[in-house]
C-alpha atoms as an extended CHARMM CRD file, in Angstrom:
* protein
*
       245  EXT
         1         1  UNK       CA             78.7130000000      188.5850000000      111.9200000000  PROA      1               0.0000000000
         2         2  UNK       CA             80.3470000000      189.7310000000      114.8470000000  PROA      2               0.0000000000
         3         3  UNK       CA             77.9650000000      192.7260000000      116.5060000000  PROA      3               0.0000000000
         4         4  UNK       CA             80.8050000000      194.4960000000      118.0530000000  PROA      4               0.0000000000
         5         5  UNK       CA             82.6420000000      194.4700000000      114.1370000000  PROA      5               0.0000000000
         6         6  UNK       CA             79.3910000000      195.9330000000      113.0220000000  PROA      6               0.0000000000
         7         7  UNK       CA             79.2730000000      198.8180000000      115.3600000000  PROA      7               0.0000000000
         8         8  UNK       CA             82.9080000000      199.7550000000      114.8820000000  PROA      8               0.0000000000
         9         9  UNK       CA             81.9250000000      199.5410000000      111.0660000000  PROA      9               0.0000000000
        10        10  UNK       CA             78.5720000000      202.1870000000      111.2620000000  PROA      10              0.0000000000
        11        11  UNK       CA             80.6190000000      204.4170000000      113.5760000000  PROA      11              0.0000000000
        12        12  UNK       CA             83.8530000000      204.1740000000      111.0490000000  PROA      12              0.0000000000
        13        13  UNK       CA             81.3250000000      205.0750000000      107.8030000000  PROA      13              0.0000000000
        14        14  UNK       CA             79.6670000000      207.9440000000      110.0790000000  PROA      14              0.0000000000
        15        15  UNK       CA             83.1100000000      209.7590000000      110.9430000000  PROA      15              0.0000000000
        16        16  UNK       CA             84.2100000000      209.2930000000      107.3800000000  PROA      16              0.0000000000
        17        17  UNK       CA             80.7240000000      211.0130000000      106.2360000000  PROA      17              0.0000000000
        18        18  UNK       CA             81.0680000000      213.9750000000      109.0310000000  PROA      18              0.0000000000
        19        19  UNK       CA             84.8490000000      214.6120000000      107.5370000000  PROA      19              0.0000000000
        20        20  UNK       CA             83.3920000000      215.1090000000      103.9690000000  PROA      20              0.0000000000
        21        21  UNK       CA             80.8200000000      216.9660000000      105.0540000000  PROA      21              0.0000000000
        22        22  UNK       CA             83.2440000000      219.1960000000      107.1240000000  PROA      22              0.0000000000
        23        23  UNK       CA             85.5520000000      219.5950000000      104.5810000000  PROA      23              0.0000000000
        24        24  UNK       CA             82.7380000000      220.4170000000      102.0700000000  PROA      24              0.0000000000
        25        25  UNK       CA             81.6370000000      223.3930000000      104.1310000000  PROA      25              0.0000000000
        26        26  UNK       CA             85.1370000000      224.4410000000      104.5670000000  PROA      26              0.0000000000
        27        27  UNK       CA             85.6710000000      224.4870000000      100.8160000000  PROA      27              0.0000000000
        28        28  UNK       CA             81.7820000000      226.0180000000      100.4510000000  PROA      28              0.0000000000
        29        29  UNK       CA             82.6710000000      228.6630000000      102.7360000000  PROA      29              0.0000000000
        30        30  UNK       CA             85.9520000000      230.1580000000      101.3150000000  PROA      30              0.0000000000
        31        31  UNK       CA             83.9710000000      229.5610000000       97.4680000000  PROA      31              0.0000000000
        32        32  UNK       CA             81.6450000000      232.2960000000       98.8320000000  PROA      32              0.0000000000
        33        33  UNK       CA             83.9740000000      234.3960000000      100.5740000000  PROA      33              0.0000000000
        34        34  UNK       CA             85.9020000000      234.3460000000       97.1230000000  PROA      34              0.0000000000
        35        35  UNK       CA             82.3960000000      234.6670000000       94.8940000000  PROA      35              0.0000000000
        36        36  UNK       CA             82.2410000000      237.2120000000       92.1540000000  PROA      36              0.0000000000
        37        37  UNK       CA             79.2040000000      239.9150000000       92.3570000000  PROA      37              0.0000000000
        38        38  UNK       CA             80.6650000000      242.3380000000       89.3770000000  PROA      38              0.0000000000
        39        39  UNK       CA             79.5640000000      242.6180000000       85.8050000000  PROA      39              0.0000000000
        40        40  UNK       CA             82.8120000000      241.3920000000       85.4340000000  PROA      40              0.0000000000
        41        41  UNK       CA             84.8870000000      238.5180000000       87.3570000000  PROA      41              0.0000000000
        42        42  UNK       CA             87.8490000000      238.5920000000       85.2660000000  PROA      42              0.0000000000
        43        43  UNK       CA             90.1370000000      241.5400000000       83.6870000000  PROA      43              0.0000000000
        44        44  UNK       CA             89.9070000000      239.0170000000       79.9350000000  PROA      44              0.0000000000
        45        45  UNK       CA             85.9430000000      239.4010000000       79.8310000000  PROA      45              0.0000000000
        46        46  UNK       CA             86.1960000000      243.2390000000       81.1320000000  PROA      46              0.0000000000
        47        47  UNK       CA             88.6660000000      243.9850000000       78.2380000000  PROA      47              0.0000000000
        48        48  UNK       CA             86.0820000000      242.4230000000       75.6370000000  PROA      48              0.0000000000
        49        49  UNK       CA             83.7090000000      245.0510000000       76.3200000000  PROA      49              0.0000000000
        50        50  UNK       CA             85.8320000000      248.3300000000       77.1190000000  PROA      50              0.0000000000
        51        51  UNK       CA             89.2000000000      249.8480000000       75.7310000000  PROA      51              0.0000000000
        52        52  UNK       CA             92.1900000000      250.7930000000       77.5820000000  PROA      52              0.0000000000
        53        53  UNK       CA             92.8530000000      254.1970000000       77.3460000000  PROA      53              0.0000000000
        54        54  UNK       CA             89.7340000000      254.9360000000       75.8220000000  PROA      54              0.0000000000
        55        55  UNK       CA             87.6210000000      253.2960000000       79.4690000000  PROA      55              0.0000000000
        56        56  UNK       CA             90.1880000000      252.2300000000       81.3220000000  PROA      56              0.0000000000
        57        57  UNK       CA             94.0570000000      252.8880000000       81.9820000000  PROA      57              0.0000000000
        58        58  UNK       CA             97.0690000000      251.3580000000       83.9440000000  PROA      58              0.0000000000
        59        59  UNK       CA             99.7790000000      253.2770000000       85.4210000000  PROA      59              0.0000000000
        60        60  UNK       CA            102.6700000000      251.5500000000       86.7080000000  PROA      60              0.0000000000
        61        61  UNK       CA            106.1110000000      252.6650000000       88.6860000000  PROA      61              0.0000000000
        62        62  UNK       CA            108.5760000000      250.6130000000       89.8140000000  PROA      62              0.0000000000
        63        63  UNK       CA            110.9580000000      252.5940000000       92.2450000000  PROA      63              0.0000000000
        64        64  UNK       CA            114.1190000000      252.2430000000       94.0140000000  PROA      64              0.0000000000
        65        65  UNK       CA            112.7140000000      249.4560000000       96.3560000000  PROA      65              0.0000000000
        66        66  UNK       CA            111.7440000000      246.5930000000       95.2210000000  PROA      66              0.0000000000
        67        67  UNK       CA            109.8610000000      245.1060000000       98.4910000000  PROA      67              0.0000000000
        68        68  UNK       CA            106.8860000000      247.1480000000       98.4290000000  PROA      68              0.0000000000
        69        69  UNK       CA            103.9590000000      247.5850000000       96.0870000000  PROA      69              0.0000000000
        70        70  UNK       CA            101.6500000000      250.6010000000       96.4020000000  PROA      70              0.0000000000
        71        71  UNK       CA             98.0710000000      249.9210000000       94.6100000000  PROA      71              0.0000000000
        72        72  UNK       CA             94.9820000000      251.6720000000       94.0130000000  PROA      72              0.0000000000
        73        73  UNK       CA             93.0870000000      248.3100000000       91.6690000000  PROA      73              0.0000000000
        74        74  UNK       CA             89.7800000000      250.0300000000       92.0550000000  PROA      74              0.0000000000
        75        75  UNK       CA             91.1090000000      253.6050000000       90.8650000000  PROA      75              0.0000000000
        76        76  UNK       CA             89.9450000000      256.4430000000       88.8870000000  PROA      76              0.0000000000
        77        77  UNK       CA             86.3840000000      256.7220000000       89.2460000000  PROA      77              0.0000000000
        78        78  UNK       CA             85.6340000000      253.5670000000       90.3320000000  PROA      78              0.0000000000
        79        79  UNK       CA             86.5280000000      254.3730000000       93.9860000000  PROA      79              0.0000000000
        80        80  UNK       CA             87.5390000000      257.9420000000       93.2260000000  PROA      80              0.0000000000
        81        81  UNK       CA             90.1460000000      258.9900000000       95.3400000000  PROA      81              0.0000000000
        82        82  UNK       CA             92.1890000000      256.0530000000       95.9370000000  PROA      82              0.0000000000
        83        83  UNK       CA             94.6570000000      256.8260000000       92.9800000000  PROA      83              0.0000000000
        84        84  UNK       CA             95.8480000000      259.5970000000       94.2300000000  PROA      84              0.0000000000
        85        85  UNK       CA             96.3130000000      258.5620000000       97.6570000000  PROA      85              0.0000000000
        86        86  UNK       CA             98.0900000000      255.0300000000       96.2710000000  PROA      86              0.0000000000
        87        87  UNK       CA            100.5360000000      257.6410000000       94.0110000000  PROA      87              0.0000000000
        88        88  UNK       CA            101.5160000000      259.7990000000       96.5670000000  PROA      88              0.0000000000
        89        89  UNK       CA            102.3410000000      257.2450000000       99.0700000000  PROA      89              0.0000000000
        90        90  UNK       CA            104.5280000000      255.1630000000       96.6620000000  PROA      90              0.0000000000
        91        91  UNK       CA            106.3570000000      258.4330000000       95.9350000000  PROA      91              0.0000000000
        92        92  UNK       CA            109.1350000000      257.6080000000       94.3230000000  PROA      92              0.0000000000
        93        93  UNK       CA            110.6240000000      255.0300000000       96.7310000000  PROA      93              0.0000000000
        94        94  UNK       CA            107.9410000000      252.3980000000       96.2740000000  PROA      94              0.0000000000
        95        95  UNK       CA            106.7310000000      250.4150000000       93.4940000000  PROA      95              0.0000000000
        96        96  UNK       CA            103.0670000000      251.8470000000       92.0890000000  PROA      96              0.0000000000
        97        97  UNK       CA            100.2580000000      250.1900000000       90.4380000000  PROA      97              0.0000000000
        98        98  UNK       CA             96.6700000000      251.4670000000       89.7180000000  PROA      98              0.0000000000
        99        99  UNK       CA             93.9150000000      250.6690000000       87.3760000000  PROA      99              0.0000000000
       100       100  UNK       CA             91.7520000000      253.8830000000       86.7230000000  PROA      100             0.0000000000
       101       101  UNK       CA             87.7150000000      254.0570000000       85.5260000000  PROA      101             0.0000000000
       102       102  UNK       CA             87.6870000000      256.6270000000       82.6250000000  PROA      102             0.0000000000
       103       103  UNK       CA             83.4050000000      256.1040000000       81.9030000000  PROA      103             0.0000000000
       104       104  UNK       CA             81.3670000000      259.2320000000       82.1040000000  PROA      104             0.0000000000
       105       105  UNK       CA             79.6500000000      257.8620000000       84.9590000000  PROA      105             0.0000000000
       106       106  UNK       CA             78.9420000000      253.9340000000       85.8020000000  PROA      106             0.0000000000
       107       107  UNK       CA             82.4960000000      253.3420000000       86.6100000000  PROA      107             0.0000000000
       108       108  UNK       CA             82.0550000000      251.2740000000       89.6520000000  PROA      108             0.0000000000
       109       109  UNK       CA             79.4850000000      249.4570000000       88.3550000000  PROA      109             0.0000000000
       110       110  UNK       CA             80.9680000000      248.5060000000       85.3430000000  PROA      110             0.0000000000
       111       111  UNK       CA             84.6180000000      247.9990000000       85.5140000000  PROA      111             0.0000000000
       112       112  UNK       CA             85.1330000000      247.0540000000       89.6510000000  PROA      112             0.0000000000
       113       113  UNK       CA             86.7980000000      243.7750000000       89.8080000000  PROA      113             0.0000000000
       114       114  UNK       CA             86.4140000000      242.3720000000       93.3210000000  PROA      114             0.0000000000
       115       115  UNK       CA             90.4060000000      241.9940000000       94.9400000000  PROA      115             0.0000000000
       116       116  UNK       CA             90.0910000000      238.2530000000       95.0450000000  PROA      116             0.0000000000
       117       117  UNK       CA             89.3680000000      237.7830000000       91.0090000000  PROA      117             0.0000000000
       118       118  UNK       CA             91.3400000000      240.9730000000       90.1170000000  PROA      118             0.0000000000
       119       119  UNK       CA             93.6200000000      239.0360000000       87.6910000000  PROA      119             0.0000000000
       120       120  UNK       CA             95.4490000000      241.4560000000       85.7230000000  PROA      120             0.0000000000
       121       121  UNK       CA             98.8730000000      240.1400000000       84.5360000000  PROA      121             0.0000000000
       122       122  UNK       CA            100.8590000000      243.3280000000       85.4600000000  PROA      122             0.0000000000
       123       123  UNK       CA             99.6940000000      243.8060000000       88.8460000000  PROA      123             0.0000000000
       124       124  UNK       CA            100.0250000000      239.5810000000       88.9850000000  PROA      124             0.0000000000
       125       125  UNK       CA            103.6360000000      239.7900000000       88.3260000000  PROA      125             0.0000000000
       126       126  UNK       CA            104.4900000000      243.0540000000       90.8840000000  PROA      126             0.0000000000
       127       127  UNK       CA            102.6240000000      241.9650000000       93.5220000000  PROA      127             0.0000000000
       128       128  UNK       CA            104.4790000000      238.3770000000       93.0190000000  PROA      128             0.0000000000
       129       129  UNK       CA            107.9970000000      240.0960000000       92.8970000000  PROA      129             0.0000000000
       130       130  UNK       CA            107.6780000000      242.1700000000       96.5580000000  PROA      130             0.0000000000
       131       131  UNK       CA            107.4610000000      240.5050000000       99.9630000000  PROA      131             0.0000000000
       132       132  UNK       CA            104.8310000000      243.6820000000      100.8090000000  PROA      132             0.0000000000
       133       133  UNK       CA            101.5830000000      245.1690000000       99.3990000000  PROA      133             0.0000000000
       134       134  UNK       CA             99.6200000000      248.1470000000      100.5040000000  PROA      134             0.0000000000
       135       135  UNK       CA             96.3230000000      248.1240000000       98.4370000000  PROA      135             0.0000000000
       136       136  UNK       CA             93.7320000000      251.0530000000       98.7280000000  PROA      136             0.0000000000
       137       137  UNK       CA             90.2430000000      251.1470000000       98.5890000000  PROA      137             0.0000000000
       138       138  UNK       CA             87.2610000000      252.9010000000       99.0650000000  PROA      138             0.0000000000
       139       139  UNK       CA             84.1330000000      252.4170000000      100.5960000000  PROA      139             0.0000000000
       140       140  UNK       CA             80.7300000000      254.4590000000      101.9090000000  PROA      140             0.0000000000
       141       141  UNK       CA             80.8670000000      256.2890000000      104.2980000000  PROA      141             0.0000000000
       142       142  UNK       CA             79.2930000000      259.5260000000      106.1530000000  PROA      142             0.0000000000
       143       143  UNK       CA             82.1180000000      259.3850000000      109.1730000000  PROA      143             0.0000000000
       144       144  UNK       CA             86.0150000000      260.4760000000      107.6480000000  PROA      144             0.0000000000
       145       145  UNK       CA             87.4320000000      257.0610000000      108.9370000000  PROA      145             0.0000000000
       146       146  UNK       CA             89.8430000000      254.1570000000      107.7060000000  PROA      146             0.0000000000
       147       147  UNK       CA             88.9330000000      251.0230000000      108.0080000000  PROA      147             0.0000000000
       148       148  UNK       CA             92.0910000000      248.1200000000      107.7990000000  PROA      148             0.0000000000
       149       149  UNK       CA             92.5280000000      244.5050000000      106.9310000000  PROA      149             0.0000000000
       150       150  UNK       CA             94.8450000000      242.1220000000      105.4250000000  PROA      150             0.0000000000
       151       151  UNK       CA             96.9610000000      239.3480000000      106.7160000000  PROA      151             0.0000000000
       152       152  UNK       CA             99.9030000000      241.3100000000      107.6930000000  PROA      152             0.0000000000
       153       153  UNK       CA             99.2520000000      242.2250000000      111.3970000000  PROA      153             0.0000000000
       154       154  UNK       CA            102.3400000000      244.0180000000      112.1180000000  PROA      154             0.0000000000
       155       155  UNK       CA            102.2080000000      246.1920000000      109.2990000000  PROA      155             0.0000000000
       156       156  UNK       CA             98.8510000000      246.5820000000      109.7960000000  PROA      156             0.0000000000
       157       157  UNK       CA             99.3140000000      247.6730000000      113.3800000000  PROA      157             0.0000000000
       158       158  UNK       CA            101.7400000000      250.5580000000      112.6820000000  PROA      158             0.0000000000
       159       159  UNK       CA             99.4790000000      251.8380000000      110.2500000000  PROA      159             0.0000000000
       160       160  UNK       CA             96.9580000000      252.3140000000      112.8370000000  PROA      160             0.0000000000
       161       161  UNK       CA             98.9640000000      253.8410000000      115.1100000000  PROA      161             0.0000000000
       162       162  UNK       CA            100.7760000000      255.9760000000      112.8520000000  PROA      162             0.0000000000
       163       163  UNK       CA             97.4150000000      257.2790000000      111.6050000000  PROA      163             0.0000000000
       164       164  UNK       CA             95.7900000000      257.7870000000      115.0730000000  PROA      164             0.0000000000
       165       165  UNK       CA             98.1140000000      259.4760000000      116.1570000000  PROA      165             0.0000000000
       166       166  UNK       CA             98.4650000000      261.6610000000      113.1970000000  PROA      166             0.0000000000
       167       167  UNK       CA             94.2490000000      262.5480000000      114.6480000000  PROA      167             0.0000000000
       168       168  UNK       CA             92.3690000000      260.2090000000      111.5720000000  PROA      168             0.0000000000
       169       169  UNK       CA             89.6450000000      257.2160000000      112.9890000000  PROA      169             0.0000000000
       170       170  UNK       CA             90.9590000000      253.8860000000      112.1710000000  PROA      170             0.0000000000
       171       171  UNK       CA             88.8740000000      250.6280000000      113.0180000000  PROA      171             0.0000000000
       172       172  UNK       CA             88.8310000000      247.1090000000      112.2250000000  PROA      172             0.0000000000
       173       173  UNK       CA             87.3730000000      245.6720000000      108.8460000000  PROA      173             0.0000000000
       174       174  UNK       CA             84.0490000000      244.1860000000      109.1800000000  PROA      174             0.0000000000
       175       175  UNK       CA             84.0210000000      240.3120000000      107.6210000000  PROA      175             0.0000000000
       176       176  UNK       CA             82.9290000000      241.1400000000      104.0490000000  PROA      176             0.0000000000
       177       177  UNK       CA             85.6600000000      244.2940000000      103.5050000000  PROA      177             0.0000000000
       178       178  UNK       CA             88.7080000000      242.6450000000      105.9670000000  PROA      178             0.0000000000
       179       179  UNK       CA             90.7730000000      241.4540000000      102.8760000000  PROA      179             0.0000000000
       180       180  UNK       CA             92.1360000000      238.2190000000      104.9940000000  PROA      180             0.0000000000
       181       181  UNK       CA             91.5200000000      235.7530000000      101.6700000000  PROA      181             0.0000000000
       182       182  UNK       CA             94.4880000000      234.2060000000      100.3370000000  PROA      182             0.0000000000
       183       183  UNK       CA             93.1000000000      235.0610000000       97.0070000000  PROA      183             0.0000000000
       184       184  UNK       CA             92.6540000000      238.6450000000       98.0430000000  PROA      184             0.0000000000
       185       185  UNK       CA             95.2670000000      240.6330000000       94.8930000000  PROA      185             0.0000000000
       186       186  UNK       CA             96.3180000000      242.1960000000       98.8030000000  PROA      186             0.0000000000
       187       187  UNK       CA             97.9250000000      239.0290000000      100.0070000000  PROA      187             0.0000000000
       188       188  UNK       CA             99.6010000000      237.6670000000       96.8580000000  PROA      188             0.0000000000
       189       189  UNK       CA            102.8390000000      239.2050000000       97.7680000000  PROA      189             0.0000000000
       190       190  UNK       CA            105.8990000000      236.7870000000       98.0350000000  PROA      190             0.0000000000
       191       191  UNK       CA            105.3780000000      236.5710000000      101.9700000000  PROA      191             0.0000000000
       192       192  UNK       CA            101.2230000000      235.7530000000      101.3060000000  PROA      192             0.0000000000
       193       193  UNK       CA            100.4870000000      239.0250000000      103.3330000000  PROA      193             0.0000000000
       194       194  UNK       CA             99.4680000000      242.6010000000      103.0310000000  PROA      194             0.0000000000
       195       195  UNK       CA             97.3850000000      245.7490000000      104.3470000000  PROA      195             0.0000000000
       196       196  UNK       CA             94.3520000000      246.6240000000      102.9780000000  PROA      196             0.0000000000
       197       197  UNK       CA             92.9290000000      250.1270000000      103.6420000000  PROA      197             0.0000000000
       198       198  UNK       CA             88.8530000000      251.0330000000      103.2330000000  PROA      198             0.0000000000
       199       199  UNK       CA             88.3750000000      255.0110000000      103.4070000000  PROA      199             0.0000000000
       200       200  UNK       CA             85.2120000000      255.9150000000      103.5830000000  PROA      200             0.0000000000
       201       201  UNK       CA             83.8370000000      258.8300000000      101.0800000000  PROA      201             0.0000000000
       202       202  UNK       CA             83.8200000000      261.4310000000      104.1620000000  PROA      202             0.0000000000
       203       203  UNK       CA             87.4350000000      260.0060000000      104.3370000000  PROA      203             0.0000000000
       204       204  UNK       CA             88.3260000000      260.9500000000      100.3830000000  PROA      204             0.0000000000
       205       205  UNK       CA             86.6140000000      263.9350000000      100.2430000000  PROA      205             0.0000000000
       206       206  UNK       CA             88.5670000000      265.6160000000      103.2550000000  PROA      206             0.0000000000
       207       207  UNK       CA             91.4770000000      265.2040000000      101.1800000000  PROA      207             0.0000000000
       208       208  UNK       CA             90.2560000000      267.5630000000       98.6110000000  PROA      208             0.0000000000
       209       209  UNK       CA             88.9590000000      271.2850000000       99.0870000000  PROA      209             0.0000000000
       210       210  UNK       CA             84.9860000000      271.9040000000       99.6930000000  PROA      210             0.0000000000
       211       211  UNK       CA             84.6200000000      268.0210000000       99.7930000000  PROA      211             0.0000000000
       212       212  UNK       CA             84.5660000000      268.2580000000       95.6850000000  PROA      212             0.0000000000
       213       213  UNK       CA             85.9700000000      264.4800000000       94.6060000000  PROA      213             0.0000000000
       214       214  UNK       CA             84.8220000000      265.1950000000       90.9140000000  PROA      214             0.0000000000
       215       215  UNK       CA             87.0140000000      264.4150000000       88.0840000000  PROA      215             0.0000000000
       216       216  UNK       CA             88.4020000000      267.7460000000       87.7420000000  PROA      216             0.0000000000
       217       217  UNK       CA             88.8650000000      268.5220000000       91.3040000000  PROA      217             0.0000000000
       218       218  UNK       CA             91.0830000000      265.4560000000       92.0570000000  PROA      218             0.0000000000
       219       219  UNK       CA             92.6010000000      265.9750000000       89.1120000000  PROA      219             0.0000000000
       220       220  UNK       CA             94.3380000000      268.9070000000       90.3160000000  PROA      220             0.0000000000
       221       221  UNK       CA             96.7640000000      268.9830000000       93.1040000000  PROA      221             0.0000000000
       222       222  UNK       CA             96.2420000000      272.4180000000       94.1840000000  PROA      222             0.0000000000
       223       223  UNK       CA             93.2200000000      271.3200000000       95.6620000000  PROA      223             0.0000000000
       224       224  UNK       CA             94.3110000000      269.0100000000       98.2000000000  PROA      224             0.0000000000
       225       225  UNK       CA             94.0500000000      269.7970000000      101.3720000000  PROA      225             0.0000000000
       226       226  UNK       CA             96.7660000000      269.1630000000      104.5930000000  PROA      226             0.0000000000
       227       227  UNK       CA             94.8880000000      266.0690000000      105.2350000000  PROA      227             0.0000000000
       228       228  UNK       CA             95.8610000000      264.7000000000      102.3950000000  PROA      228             0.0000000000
       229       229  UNK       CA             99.0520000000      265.4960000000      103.0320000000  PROA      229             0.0000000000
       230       230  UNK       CA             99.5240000000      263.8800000000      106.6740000000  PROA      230             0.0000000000
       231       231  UNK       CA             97.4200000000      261.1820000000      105.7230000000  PROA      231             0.0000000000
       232       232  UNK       CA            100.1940000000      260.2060000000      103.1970000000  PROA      232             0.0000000000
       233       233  UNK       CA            103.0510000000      260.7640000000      105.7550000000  PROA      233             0.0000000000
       234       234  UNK       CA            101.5910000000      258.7410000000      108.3780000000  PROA      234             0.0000000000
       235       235  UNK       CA            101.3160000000      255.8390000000      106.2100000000  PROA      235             0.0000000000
       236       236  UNK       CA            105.2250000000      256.3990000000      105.0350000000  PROA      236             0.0000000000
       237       237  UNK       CA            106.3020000000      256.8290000000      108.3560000000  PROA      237             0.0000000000
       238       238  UNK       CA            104.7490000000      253.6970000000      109.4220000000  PROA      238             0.0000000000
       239       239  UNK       CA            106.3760000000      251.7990000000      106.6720000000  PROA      239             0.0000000000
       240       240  UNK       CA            109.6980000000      252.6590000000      107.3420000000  PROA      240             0.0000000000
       241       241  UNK       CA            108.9250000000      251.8060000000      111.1640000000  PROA      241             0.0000000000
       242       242  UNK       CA            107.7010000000      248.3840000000      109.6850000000  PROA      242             0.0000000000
       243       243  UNK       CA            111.3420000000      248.3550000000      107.4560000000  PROA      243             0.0000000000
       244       244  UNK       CA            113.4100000000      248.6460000000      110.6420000000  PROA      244             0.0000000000
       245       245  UNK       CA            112.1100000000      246.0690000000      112.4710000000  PROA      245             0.0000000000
């Protein structure tokens, strides 16, 4: 056999082998970026063990726009906080969507969903009906600061800006909390893109008076401070700057 067919044939095979093998640890790597660490990876096998209303609850508003979504997936007492702030910036021009711990205590523990297996149908089908999504979350966090992903960059950018300037710390999302997976509930608007927000618990608990985040504080509205307040209207402002352009 011709030696120069060989050759061609062994260096054919190997280039074949190295694509596999790249594509593998492609695939590999977006498996773990996706990969499930919660007692639950699905809202089915969460909803065999604890009871809406009686655990858990889902509060919905659709509003006079129909090209935003508002969420808070991680609310209540799971990443206490983050309702409230999700609420008040939907107002009542935005759609709003959040799914609130009601335990005693091991809410975050028990009944977080991580944003790229967070399958429940109702969120599913508003997310799928805007061409924007705002999702907020919370995180640890001695330093009051916000920290922002996602796959919409523009949006993303205003909401920076609009927040520095209104005197809160914004940075960058570090790799494992930067929401840029396309199977992040963030980016499954009808565009593929949204803004994820991180504040960390020095963050939440300016928002409220003495720093108290407990059930009853949070609960009331009286209790929120003016950060709370301009935190809200910097992100609005920064959406309607993002709906002019």
């Amino acid at each position: 056999m011709n030696k120069a067919l060989v050759t061609a044939g062994i260096v054919t095979s190997v280039v074949i082998i190295m694509t596999i093998l790249i594509k593998n640890g492609i695939n590999d790597s977006q498996d773990e970026e996706a990969s499930c660490h919660d007692r639950f990876c699905s809202f089915e096998d969460l909803k065999q063990v604890y009871q809406e209303d009686e655990d858990w609850e889902i509060q919905t508003r659709d509003a006079s726009s129909n090209k935003l979504l508002v969420s808070a997936i991680h609310g209540g007492g799971i990443e206490r906080v983050t309702s409230q702030v999700a609420d008040h910036i939907a107002g009542d021009r935005y759609n709003f969507y959040t799914f609130k711990g009601k335990l005693s205590s091991g809410n975050f523990d028990n009944l977080h969903i991580t944003s790229t297996h967070f399958d429940e149908p109702a969120v599913l089908r508003m997310v799928s009906a805007v061409d924007h999504h705002i999702s907020i979350h919370g995180t640890k966090g001695e330093v009051p600061k916000t920290l922002l992903g996602g796959l919409n960059k523009d949006l993303k950018e205003l909401i920076a800006t609009s927040l520095e300037q209104n005197g809160f710390t914004v940075e960058e999302a570090p790799e494992d909390l930067d929401g840029d997976h396309p199977k992040n509930i963030v980016n499954l608007s009808k565009t593929g893109q949204g803004v994820q927000l991180e504040l960390t618990t020095a963050q939440r608990k300016a928002f409220f008076k003495n720093g108290k985040i407990d059930y009853s504080s949070r609960s009331d509205p009286s209790n929120q401070t003016a950060a709370f307040d301009h935190y809200v209207k910097a992100i609005q402002s920064a959406i309607e700057e993002y709906e002019e352009i």
